[in-house]
NUZAVEX-348349 format. One line per 5 residues: their letters; for each residue x negated, y, z negated of C-alpha. Coordinates in Angstrom, 1 decimal. Each point is the difference from the previous one (the first is absolute). Example, Ala and Ser with C-alpha at 12.3 -4.5 7.8 and 13.67 -1.06 7.14 Angstrom:
NUZAVEX-348349
AS> -12.3 -4.5 -7.8 | -1.4 3.4 0.7
This chain:
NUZAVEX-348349
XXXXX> -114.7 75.8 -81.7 | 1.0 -2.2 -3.1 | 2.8 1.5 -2.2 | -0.6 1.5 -3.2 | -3.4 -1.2 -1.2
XXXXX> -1.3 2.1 -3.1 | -2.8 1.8 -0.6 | 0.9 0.8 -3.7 | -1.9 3.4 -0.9 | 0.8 -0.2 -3.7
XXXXX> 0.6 3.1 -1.3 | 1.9 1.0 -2.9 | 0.5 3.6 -1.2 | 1.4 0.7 -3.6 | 0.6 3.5 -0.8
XXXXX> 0.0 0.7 -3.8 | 1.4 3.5 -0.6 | -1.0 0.3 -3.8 | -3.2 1.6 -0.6 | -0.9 3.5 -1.5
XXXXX> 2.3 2.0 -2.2 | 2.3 2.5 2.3 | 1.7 3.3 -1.1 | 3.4 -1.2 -1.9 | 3.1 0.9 1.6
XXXXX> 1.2 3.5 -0.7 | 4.0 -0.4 -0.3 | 2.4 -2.9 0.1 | 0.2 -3.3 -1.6 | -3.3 -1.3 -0.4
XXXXX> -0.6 -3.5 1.8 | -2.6 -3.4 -0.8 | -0.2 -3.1 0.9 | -1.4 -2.1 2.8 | 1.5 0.0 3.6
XXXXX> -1.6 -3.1 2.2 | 0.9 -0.2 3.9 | -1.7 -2.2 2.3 | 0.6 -0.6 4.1 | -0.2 1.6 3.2
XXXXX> -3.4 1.1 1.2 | 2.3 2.7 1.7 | 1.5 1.8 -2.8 | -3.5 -0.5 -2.2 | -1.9 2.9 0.6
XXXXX> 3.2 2.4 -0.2 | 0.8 -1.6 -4.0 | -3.5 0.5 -0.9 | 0.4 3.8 0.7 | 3.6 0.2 -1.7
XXXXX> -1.8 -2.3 -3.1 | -2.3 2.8 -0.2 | 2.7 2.8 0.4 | 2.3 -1.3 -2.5 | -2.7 -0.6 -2.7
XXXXX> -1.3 3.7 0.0 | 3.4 1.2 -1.1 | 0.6 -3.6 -2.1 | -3.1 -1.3 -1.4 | 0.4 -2.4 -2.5
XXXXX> 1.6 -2.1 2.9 | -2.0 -3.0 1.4 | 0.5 -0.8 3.9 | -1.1 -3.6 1.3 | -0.3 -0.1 3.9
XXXXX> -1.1 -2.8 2.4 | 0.0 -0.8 3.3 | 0.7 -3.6 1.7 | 2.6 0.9 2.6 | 3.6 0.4 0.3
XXXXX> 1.0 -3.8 -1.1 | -2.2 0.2 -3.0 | 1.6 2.5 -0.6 | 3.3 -0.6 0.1 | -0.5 -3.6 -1.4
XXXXX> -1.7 2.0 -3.6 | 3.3 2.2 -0.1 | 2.5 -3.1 0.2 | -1.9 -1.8 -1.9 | -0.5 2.2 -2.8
XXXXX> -3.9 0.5 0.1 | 0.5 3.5 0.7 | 2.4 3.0 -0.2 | 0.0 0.8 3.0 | -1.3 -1.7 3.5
XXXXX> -1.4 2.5 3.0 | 1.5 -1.8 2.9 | -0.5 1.7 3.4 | 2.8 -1.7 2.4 | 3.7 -0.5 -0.5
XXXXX> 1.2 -2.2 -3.2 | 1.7 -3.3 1.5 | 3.5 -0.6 -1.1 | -1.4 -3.0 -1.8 | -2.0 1.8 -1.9
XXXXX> 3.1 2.5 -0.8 | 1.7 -3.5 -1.1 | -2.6 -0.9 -2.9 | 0.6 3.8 -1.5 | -2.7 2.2 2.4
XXXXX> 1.0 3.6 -0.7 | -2.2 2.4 2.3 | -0.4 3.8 0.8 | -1.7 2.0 2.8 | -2.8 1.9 -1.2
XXXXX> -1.6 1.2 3.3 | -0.5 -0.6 3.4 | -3.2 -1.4 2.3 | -0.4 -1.6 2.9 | -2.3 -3.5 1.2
XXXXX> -2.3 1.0 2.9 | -1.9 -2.2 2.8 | -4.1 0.2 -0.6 | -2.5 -0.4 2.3 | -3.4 -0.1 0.3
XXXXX> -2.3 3.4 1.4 | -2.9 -2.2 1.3 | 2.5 -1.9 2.5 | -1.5 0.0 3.7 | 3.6 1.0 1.2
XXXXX> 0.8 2.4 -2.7 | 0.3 4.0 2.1 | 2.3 -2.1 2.0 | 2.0 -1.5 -2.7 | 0.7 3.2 -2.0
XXXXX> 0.6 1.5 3.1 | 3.0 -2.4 1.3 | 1.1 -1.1 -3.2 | 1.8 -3.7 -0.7 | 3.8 -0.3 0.9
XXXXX> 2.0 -1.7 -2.8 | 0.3 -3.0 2.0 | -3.4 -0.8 0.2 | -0.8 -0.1 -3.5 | 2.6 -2.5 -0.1
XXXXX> -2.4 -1.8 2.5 | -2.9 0.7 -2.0 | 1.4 -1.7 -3.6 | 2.8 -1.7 1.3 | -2.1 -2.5 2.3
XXXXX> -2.0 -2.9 -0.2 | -2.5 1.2 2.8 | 0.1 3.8 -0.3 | -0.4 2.5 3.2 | -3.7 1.4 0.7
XXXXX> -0.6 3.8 -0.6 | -0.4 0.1 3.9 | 3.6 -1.7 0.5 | 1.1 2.5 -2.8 | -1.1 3.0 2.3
XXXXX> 1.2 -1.2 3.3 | -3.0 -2.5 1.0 | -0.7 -3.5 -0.2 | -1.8 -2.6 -2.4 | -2.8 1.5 -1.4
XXXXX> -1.0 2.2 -3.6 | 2.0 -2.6 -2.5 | 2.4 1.2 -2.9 | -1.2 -1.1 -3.8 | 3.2 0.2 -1.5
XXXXX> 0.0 0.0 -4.0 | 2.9 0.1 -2.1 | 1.0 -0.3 -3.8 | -0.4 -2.9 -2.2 | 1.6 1.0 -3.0
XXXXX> 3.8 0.5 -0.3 | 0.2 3.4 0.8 | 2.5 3.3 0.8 | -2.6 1.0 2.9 | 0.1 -3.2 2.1
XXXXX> 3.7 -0.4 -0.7 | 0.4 3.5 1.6 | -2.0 -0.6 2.7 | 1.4 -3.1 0.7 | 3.6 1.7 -0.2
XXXXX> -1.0 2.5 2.8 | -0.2 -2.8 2.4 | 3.4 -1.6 -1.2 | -2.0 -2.7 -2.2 | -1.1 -1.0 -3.6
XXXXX> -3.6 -0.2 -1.5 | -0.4 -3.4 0.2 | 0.9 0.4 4.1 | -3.4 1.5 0.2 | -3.0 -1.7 1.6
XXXXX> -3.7 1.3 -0.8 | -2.6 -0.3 -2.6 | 1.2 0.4 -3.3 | -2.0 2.4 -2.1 | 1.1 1.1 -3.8
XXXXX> 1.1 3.5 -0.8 | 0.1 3.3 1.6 | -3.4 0.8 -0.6 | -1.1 -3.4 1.6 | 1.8 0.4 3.2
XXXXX> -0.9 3.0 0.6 | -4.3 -1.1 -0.5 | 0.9 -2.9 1.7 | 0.5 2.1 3.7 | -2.8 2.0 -1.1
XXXXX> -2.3 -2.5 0.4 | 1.1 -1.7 3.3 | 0.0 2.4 2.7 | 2.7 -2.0 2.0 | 2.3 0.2 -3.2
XXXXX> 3.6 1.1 -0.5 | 2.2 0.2 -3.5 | 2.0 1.9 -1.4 | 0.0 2.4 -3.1 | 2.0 1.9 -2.4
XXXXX> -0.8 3.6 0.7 | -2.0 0.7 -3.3 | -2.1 -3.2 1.0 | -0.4 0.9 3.5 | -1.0 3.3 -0.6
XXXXX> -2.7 1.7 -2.5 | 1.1 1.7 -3.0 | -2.5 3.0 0.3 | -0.4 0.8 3.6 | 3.7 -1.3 0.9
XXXXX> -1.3 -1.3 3.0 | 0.0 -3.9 0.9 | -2.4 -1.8 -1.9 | -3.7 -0.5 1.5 | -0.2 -2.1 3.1
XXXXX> 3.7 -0.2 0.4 | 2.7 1.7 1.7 | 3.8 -0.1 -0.2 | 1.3 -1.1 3.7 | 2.9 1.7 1.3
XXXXX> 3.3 -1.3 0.9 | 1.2 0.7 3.4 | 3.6 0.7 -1.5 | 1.4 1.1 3.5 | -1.5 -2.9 1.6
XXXXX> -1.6 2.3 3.0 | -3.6 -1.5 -0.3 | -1.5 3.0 -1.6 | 0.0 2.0 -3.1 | 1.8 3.0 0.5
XXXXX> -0.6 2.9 -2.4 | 3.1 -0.4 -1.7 | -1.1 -3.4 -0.3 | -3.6 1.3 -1.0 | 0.3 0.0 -4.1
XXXXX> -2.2 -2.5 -1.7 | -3.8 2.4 -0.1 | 0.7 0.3 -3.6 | 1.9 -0.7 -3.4 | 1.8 3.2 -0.1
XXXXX> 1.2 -0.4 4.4 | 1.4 -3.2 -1.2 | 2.1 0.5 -3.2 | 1.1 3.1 2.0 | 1.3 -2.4 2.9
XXXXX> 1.8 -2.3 -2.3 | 1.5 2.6 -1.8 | 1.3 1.5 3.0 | 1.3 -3.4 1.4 | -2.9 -0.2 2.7
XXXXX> -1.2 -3.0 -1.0 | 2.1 -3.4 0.1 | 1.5 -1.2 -2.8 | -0.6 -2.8 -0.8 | -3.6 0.3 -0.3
XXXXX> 1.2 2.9 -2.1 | 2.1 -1.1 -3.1 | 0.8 1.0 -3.6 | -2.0 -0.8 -2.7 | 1.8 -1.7 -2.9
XXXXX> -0.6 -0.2 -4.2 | 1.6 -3.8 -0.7 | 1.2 -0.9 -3.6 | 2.0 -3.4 -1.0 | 3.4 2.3 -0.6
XXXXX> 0.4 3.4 -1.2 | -3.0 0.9 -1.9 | 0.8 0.3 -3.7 | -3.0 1.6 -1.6 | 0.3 3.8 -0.3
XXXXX> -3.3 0.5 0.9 | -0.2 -1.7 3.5 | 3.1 1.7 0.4 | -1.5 3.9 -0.6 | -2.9 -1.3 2.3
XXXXX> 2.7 -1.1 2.8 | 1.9 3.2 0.0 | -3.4 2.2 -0.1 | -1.3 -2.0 2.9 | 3.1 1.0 1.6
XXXXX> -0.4 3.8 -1.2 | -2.7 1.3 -0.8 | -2.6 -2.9 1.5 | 1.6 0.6 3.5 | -2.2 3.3 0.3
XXXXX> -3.3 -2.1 0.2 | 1.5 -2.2 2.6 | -1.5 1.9 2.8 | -3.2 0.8 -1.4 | -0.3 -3.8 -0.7
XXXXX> 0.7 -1.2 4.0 | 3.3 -0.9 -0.3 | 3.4 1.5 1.1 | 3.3 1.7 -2.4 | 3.0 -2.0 -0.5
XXXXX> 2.9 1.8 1.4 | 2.2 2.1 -2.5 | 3.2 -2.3 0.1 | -2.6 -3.2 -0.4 | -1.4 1.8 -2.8
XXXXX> 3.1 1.1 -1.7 | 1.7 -3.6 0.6 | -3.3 -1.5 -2.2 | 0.4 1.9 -3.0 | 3.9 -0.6 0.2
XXXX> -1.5 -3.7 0.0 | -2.5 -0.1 -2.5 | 2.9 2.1 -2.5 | -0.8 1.5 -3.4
């Protein structure tokens, strides 16, 4: 298979969250201005809901989101474009250098997707992949067949997909298998949502997702024609039921919050700014994502940060 040809998807998502009037906020100092973030597909869906929180209680503030991975976003933050960047992997000490100041937010995880039409699939699920072979599926020129996978010889091939963008997801997955994103070999598609339609359609597929791409919002079950493939974590060549946690959103997040699942592909989240942030209103909406916003966590797919991680952010972000 070639490395890294694209197949760019485009897709853009802006989330504007300014529009009708909202009840004003009952006590306390009373907030405005404008708030813009951009980044990590990841962390997007979890700021829209805390946008939408923190403006029923402050509503003459104005919250800019948009998504274009974790390097876009962290890029924006040092570069001043935005208050704050939604990066979705661990800031590099570099990035510290040129004056990248970062707090965890909340917790997901990166998950390997499959496709439900595959000839080989009731087998798959059942055995599970060991970590080593998915380093043989991303990591090689001429990756394994799903027969050699389960045990057989050459036959069903893999089509292995992988990000093209700069992104927290790949860089997560990649880090499971003692690697960087670039390391990995696959058709490059754009975005979380791309990836993820991208397996969809080719019933020999295999990508990976963050778990509020890989799985629908409504049902909480993977998204349509797609399945979440298990990790053999023991290695014993079949999915155990301790090992048996990946039906729905809710099985998951509960696995990763209970140290289950591997980490990585489970990592904190992180809101970026180019030092300290200075303005007192991205400041209250830092300390109420770390408050108050942390109660919609669950409800939004994603997993609470710890009380001493959440106590050693609001030390950080100050008064």
């Amino acid at each position: 298979m070639k490395k890294a040809f694209s197949v760019m998807i485009a897709v853009s998502m802006l989330a504007l969250i300014c529009a009708r009037p909202l009840p004003a906020q009952k006590s306390g100092e009373k907030l405005q201005g404008t708030i813009t973030l951009s980044g990590a597909w990841a962390l997007y869906p979890m700021v829209v809901k805390w946008a939408e929180e923190f403006r029923k209680v402050n509503p003459d503030v104005r919250i800019d989101i948009s998504a274009g991975g974790a390097g876009k976003g962290i890029a924006d933050a040092l570069a001043d474009m935005v208050d704050l960047g939604m990066v979705s992997r661990e800031i590099y000490p570099a990035e510290v250098e040129k004056g990248a100041w970062f707090v965890p937010v909340t917790k997901d995880a990166v998950v390997p997707v499959i496709n439900t039409g595959n000839p080989l699939y009731k087998e798959i699920v059942k055995k599970g992949v060991k970590k080593s072979d998915f380093s043989r599926i991303w990591l090689q020129e001429e990756p394994p067949t799903w027969n050699e996978l389960l045990g057989g010889r050459d036959g069903v091939e893999i089509h292995v997909y992988t990000r093209s963008d700069s992104c927290g997801a790949a860089e997560t997955w990649a880090l499971f298998m003692g690697k960087k994103q670039e390391d990995l070999l696959g058709i490059g598609v754009y975005g979380d949502p791309g990836l993820n339609e991208a397996v969809r359609k080719d019933a020999l597929g295999i990508g990976f997702n963050n778990i509020n791409y890989a799985y629908d919002a409504t049902s909480l079950k993977p998204m349509a024609g797609t399945a979440i493939l298990p990790i053999d974590l023991n290695g014993n060549g079949t999915i155990d039921a301790a090992e048996n946690f990946y039906g729905d959103r809710n099985a998951i997040t509960a696995a990763i919050a209970a140290d289950k699942y591997p980490s990585p592909p489970a990592r904190d989240l992180y809101l970026v700014g180019k030092g300290q942030p200075k303005k007192a209103l991205v400041k209250a909406f830092l300390r109420w994502i770390l408050k108050d916003g942390q109660k919609y966590v669950s409800e939004a797919g994603y997993i609470g940060l710890s009380a001493d991680k959440t106590k050693a952010g609001l030390a950080k972000i100050g008064q």
